[in-house]
C-alpha positions as CSV (number, residue, x, y, z in Angstrom):
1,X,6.5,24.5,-13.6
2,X,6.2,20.8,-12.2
3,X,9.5,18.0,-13.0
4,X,8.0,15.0,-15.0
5,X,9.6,12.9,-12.0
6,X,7.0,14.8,-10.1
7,X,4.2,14.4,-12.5
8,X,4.5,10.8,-12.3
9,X,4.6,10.7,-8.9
10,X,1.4,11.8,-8.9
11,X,0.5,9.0,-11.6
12,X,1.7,6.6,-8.8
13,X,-0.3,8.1,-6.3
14,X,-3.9,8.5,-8.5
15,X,-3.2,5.0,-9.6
16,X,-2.5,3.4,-5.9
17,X,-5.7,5.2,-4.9
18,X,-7.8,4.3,-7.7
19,X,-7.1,0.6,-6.9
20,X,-8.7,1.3,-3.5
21,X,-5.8,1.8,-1.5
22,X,-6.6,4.4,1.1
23,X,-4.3,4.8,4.2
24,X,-1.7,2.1,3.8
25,X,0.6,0.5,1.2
26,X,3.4,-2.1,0.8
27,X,6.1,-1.9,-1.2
28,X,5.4,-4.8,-2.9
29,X,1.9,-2.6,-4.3
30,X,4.5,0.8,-5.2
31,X,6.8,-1.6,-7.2
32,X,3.5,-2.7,-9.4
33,X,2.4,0.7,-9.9
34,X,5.8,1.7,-10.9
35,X,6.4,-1.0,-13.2
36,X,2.6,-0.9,-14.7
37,X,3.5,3.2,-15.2
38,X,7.0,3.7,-15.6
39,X,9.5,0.4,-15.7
40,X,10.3,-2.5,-14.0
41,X,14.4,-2.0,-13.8
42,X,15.5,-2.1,-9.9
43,X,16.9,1.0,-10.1
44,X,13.9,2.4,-11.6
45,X,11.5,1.1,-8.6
46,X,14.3,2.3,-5.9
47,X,14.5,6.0,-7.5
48,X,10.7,6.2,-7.4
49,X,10.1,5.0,-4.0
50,X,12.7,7.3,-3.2
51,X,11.3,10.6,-5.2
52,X,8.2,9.8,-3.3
53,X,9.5,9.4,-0.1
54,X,11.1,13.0,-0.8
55,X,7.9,14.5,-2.1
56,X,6.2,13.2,0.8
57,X,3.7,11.7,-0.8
58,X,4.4,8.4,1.3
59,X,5.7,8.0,4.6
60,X,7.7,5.3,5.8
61,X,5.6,3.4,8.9
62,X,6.9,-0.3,9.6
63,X,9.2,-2.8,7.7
64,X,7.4,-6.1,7.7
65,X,9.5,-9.0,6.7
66,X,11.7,-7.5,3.7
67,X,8.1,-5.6,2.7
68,X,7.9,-1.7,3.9
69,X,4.5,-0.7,4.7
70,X,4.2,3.3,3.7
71,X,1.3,5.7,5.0
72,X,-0.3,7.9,2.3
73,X,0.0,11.4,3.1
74,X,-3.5,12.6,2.2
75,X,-3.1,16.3,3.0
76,X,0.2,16.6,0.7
77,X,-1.5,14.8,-2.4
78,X,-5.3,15.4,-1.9
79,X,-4.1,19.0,-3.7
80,X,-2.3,17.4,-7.0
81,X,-5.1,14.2,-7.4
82,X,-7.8,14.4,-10.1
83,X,-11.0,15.7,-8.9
84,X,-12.7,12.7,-8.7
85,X,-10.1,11.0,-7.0
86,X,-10.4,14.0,-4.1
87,X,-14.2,13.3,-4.4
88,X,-13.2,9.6,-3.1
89,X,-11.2,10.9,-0.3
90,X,-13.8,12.6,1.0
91,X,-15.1,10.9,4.2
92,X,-19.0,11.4,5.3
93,X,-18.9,13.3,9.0
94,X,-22.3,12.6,11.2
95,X,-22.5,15.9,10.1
96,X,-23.0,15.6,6.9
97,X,-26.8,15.6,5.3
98,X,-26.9,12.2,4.7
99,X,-26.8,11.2,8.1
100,X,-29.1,13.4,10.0
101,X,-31.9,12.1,11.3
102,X,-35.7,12.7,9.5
103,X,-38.0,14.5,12.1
């Protein structure tokens, strides 16, 4: 059984990535999502940062002139994300078929 809180955490996340996001993200783009998803109180935008700070969905990385800069953590959330939003995360290897040279 999964908390809504959770749930919507995910929302955030799916929604952040959609956008193109992929590594990095300011604060300033976390408040959007949460007040395009879930509010746009103060104490709503603090809580959600918080819950995912906690569910380490984002890490914390630098504070940049009163905007945080947060690092996706892409091995915790790859798991919960729709699958064509793991699809996305996906990056081609020189591995991969695409690359390899025709003989």
């Amino acid at each position: 059984m999964v908390s809504k809180a959770f749930l919507k955490c995910v929302e955030i996340i799916e929604k952040i990535l959609e956008d193109g996001y992929k590594l990095e993200v300011t604060e300033k783009v976390v408040n959007q999502k949460i007040t395009l998803l879930i509010g746009m109180d103060k104490r709503t935008h603090q809580k959600y940062v918080q819950t995912l700070l906690d569910f380490s969905f984002l890490k914390p990385k630098v504070k940049n002139q009163n905007n945080m800069i947060f690092t996706v953590n892409i091995e915790k959330v790859e798991k919960f994300l729709r699958k064509e939003l793991r699809e996305k995360l996906v990056q081609p290897t020189l591995m991969d078929g695409r690359f390899k040279l025709e003989r």
